[in-house]
C-alpha positions in Angstrom: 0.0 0.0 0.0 1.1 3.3 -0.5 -0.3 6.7 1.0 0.1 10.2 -0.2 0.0 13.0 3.2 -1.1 16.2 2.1 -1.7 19.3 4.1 -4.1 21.3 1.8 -3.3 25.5 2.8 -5.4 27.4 1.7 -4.2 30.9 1.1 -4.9 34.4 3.2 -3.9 37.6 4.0 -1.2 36.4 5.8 -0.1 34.6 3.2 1.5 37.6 1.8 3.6 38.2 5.0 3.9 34.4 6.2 4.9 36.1 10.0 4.2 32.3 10.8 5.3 29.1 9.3 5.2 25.7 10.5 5.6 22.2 9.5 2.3 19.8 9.4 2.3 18.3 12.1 -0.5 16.2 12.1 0.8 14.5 9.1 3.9 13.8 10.5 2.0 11.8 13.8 0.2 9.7 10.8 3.8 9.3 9.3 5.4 7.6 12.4 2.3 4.9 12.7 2.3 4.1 8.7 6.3 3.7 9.8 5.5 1.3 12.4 3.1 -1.0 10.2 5.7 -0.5 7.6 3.6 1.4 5.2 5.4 3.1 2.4 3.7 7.6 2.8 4.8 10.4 1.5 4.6 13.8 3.1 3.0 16.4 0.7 2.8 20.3 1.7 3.0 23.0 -1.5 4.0 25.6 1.4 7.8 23.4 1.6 7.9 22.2 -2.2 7.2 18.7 -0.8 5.5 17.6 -4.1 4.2 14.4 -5.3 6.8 11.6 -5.9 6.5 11.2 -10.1 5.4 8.2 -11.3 4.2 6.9 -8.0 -0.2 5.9 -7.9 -1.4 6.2 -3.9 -3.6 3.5 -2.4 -5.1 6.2 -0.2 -4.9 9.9 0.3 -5.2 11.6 3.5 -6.1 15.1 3.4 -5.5 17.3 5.7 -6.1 21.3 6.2 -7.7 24.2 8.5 -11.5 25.5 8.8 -10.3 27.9 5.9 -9.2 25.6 3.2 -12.5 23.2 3.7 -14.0 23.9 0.0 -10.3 23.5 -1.5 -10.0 20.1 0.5 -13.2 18.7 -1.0 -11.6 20.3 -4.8 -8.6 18.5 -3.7 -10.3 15.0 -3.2 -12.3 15.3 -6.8 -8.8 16.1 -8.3 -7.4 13.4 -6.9 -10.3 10.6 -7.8 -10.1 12.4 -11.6 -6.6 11.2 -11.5 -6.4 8.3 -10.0 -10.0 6.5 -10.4 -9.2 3.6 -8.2 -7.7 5.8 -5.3 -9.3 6.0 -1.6 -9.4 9.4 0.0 -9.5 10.1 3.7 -10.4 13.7 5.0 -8.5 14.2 9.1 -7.8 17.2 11.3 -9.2 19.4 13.6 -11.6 21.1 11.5 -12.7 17.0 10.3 -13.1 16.1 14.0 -16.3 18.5 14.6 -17.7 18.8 10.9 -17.3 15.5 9.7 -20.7 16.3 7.4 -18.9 19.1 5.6 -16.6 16.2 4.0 -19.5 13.2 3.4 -19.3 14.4 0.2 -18.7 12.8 -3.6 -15.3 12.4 -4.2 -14.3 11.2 -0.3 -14.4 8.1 1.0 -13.0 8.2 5.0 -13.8 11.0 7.4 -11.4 10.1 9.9 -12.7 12.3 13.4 -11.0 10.6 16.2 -8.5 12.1 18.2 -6.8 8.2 18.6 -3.9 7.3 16.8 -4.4 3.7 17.6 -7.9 3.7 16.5 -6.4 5.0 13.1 -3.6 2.0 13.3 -5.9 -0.4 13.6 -8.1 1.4 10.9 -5.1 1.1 8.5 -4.2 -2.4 9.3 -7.6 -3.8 8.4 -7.0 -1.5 5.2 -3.8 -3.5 4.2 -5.2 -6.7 5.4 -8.2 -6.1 2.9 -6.1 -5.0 0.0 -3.9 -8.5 0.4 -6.9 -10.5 1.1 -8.5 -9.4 -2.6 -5.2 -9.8 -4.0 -5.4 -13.2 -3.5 -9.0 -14.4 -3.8 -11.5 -11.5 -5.4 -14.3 -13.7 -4.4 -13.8 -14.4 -0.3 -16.4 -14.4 1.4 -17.3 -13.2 4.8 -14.9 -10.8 7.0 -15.1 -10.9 10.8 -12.7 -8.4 12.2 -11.7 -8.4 15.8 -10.7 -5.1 17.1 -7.7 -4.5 19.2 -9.2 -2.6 22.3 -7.7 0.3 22.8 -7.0 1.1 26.8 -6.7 4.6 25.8 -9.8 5.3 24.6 -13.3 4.6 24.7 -16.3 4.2 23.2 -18.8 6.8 23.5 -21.7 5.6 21.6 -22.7 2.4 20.8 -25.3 2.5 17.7 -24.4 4.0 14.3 -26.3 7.1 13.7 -28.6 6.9 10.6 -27.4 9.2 7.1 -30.8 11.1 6.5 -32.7 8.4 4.5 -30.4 6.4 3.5 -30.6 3.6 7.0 -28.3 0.9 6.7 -29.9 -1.4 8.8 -33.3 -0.8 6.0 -33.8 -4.8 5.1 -35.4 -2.8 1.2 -31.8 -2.2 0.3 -31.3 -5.0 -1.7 -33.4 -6.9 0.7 -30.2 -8.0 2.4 -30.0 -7.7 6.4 -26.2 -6.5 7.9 -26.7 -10.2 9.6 -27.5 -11.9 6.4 -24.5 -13.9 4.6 -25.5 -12.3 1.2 -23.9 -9.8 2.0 -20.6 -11.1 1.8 -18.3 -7.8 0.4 -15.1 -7.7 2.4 -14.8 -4.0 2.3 -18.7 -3.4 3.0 -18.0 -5.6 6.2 -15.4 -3.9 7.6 -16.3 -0.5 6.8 -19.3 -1.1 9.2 -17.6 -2.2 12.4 -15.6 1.0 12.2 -15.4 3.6 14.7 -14.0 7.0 14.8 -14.1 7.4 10.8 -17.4 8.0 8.5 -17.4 5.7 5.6 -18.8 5.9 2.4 -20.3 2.8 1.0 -20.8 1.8 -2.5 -23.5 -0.9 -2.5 -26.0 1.3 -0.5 -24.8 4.9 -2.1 -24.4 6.0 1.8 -22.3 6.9 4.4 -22.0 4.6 7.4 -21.2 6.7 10.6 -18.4 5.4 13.1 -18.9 5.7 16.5 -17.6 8.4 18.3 -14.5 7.8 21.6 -13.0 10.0 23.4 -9.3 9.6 24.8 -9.1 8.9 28.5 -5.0 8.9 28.0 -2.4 9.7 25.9 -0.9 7.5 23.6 2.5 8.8 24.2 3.1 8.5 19.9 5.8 11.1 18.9 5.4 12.5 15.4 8.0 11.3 12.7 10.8 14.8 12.1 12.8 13.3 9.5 10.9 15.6 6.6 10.7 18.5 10.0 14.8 18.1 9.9 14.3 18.7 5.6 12.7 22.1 5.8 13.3 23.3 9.6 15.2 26.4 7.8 12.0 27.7 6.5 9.8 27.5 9.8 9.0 30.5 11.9 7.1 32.6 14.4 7.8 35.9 13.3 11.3 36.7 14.4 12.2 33.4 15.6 13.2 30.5 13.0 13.7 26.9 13.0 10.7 26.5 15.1 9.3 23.2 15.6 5.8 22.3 16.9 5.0 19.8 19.7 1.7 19.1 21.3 1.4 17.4 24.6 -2.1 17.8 25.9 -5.6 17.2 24.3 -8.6 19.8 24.7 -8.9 22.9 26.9 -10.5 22.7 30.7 -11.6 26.1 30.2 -15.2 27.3 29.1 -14.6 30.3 26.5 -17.7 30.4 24.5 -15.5 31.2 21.4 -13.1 28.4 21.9 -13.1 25.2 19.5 -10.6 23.3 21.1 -12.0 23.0 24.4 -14.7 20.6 22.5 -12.1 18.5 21.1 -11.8 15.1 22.7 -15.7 15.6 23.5 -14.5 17.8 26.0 -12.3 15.6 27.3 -9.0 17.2 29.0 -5.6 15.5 29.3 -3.0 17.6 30.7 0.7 16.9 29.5 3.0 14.1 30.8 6.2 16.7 31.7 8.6 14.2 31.9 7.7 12.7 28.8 7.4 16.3 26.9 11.0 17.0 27.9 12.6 13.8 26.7 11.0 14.4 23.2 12.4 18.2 23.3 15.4 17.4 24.0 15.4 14.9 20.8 14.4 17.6 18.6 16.6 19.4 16.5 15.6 23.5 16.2 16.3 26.5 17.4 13.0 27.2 19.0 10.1 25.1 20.3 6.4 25.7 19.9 4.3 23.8 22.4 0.7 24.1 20.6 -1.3 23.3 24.0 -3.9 25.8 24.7 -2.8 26.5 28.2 0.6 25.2 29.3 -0.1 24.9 33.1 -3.1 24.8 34.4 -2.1 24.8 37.6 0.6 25.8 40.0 1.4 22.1 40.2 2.1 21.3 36.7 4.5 24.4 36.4 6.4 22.8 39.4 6.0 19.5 37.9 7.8 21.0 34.7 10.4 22.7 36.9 11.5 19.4 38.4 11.3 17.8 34.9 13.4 20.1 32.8 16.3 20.1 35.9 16.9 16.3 35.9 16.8 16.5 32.4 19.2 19.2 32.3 17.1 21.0 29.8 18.4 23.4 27.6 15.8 25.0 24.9 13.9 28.0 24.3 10.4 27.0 24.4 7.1 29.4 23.1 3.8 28.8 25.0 0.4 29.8 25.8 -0.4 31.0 29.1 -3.1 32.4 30.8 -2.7 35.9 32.5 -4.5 34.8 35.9 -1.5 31.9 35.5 1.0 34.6 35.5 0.0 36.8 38.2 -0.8 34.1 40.7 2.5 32.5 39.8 4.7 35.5 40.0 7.5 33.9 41.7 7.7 31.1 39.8 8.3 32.7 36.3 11.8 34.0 36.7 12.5 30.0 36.8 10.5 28.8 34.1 12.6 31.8 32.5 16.2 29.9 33.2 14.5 26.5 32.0 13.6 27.7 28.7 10.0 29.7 28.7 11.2 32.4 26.2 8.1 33.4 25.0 4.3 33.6 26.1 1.6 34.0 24.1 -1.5 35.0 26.3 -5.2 36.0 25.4 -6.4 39.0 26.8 -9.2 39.2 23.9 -10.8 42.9 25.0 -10.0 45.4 28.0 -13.6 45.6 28.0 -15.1 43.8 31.2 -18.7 43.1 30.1 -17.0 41.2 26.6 -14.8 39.0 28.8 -17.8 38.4 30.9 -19.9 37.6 27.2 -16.9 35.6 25.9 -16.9 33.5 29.5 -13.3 33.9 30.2 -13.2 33.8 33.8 -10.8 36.5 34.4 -10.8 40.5 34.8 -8.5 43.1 32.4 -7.2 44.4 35.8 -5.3 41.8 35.8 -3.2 42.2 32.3 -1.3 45.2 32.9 0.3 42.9 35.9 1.2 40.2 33.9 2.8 42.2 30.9 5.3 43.8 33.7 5.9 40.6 35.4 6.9 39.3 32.1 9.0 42.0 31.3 10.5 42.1 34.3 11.8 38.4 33.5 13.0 39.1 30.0 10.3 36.7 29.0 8.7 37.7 25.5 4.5 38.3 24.9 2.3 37.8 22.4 -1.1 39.0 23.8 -4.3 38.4 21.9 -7.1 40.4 21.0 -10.3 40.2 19.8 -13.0 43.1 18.4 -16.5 42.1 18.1 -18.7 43.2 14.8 -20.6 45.3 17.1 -17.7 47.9 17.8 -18.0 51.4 17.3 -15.5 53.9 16.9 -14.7 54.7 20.4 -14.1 50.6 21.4 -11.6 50.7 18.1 -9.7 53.8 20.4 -9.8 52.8 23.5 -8.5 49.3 22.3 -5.8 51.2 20.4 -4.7 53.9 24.1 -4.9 50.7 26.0 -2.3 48.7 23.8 -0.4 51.7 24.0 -0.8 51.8 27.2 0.5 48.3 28.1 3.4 49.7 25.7 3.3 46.1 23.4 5.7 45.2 21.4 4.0 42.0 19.5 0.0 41.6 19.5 -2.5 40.1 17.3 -6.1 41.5 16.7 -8.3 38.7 15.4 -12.4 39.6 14.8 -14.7 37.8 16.2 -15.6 34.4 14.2 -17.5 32.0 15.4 -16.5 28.7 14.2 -18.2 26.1 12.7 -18.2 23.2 15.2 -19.1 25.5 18.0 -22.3 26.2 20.0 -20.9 30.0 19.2 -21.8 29.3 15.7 -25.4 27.5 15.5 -26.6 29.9 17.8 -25.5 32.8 15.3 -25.9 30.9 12.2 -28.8 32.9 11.1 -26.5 36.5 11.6 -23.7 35.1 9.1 -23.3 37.3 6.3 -20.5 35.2 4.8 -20.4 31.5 4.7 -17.5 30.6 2.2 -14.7 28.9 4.8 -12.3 31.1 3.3 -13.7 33.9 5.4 -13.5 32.6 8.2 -9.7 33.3 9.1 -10.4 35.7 11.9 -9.8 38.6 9.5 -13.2 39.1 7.3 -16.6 40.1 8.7 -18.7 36.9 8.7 -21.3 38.9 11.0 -22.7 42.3 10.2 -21.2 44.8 11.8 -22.4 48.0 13.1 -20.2 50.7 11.7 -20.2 50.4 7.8 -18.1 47.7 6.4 -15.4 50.2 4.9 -15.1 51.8 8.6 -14.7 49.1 10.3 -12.4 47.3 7.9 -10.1 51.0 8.2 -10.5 51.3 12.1 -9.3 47.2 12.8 -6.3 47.7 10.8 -5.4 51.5 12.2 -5.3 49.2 15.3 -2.2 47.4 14.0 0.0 50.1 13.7 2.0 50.3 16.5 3.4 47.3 15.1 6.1 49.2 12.8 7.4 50.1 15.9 7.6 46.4 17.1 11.3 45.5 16.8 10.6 41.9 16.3 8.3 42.9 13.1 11.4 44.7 11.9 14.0 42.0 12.3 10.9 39.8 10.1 10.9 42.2 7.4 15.0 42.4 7.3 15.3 38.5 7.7 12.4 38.4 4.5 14.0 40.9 2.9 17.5 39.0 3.5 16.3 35.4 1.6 
């Protein structure tokens, strides 16, 4: 079998600046299992000239990409079955794990949603077993697969839901009952025992749903970096290069009514396993590392866990993470530590200075806090990225005070997003009827997809007036010079 790995990127506005680029991750986690079962892949990203091996024809493709680039996936997919008629296509990610019905579409046959890397192994080992088994009888019957249980995850539902009006379990199709021999199709068998992947099946023209699990550990898989080690020159967050990503939690225990992740893993949180985090850091080669969890500690106890960790492992990198502000203030003597064990960067939401958003947005903290937390960072040389967010419903004066109180906080780096709900969320059924934009492509925190109050033109003028004290940033300087360099 062999099994094209493409991250599908779909282009934006900060496409033209790229003041972040990183390798695809998720790709490379597939990568080290199709290793392990000894599975020929290949790694395919247009954003690193990682094309398409000539001459070689996939088994499967597994697409991969972000809310944005959810139309070009489904393009993607047609392409692919256009050129290669016999191909299977597979649809994965984040944005697949809560909209698996945007991809049960024509042109795809897997929608993998679970967050389980085993649940995919044993997924792609009944795939390989099924491709040798028609290779050497076409007319087999009967398939009974036994499923390797999983101890880290489980089972959340136990009956398939039903595709609109197309039931599987409806003895008219065919007249033939799931229980009855007749039906006797290898693939049609094992596609129906699956769980944690949508399958589209020929005989009945529907899609038969997998069950849904959710994690109750980590699997403690590390993400293949041989093709990381390849382009590692040409990843970044904005000033910093060679930056590599690592993720060592699943979910968010917070309740931000904007967040997606927190509904990841059915809500599900596992913290990170320190120890474990370390000993892969240590392995990796880069300059900088990344670690994607939404909030690093949680808790006083898991910085202290990390502080033990990264002494006996003697370790020596300069790590960016996210943070809550709460987290910093509470922990004030703790950060000039995590400073001389490699925090050298924070990236922290503040979202508005407004109180009665952060109460709306269900952050469960106060601005009076932030001016704090930016002077306690400062004072220990440790970097910030602080988030922001402006709501559709802003007028003129929100725009200014947002703008004195940035200047105010005197920030060097910042990020204003607008508000977006995002597909997946309770955020965005409740507002579903207010969308004035529904192509995904909008929908990259930088495009009005709710009507706004001031006119469009206004608004558009007075979000990116906002970013201006950013020419001033002397990390957005050294970007430009370090573009303008290559």
């Amino acid at each position: 079998m062999i099994i094209f790995l493409e991250k599908v990127r779909e282009k934006t506005i900060f496409s033209f600046f790229e003041p972040i680029v990183t390798e695809p991750l998720e790709l490379m986690y597939i990568k080290t299992i199709l290793i392990e079962e000894k599975i020929t892949s290949y790694i395919i990203d247009d954003k690193f000239k990682l094309d398409k091996p000539k001459g070689v024809i996939p088994n499967l493709v597994i697409l991969t990409g972000y809310n944005v680039a959810e139309n070009l996936i489904v393009s993607k997919a047609k392409a692919y079955k256009n050129k290669y008629p016999t191909v299977k296509i597979m649809v994965s990610g984040v944005h697949a794990q809560l909209n698996r019905e945007a991809f049960r579409t024509k042109g795809i046959d897997y929608v993998y949603f679970s967050q389980s890397l085993e649940t995919f192994r044993t997924f792609i080992k009944t795939a390989v077993d099924l491709e040798l088994d028609y290779e050497k009888d076409d007319n087999a019957v009967d398939l009974e697969i036994d499923y390797e249980k999983d101890d880290n995850a489980v089972d959340l539902e136990i009956d398939y839901e039903k595709d609109d009006n197309k039931d599987i379990n409806n003895k008219d199709i065919n007249n033939k009952d799931i229980n009855n021999k007749d039906i006797n199709n290898k693939e049609f068998k094992s596609n129906y025992f699956q769980k944690g992947v949508d399958i589209y099946d020929k005989l009945t023209d529907s899609w038969q749903l997998g069950k849904d699990e959710v994690l109750i550990k980590s699997e403690n898989i590390s993400p293949d970096r041989l093709v990381f080690n390849d382009i590692k020159s040409q990843t970044r967050y904005i000033d910093k290069t060679q930056v590599a990503l690592v993720k060592s939690s699943h979910g968010c225990p917070y309740s931000c009514s904007f967040c997606y992740c927190r509904l990841l893993n059915n809500g599900i949180y596992l913290k990170p396993d320190y120890k474990r985090l370390i000993s892969e850091i240590k392995e990796i080669d880069s300059s900088y590392i990344w670690v994607i969890d939404d909030s690093f500690f949680i808790a006083r106890e898991d910085a202290l866990d990390f502080i033990v960790n990264a002494k006996n492992e003697y370790l020596n990198k300069s790590l960016i993470i996210y943070l809550r502000a709460d987290f910093i203030v509470e922990n004030e003597d703790l950060m000039s530590e995590l400073k001389s064990w490699g925090i050298d960067e924070v990236i922290v939401g503040f979202e508005s200075e407004d109180e009665s958003m952060l109460s709306e947005y269900n952050k469960g903290q106060t601005a009076n806090i932030y001016e704090k937390a930016v002077n306690i960072l400062k004072n220990e040389a440790i970097e910030l990225t602080a988030l922001f967010i402006v709501d559709p419903s802003y007028e003129i004066k929100d725009f200014l005070r947002l703008y004195k109180y940035i200047k105010k906080l005197d920030l060097d780096l910042y990020t204003i997003s607008i508000m977006t709900p995002l597909k997946g969320t309770l955020d965005y059924e409740l507002r579903k009827h207010e969308l004035i934009e529904t192509d995904p492509r909008k929908f990259d925190f930088l495009h009005l997809v709710l009507k706004s109050k001031l006119p469009k033109w206004l608004f558009y003028t007075l979000f990116y007036l906002c970013h201006l004290r950013l020419i001033k940033s002397k990390r957005i300087r050294k970007m430009i010079r370090g573009n303008y360099e290559k």
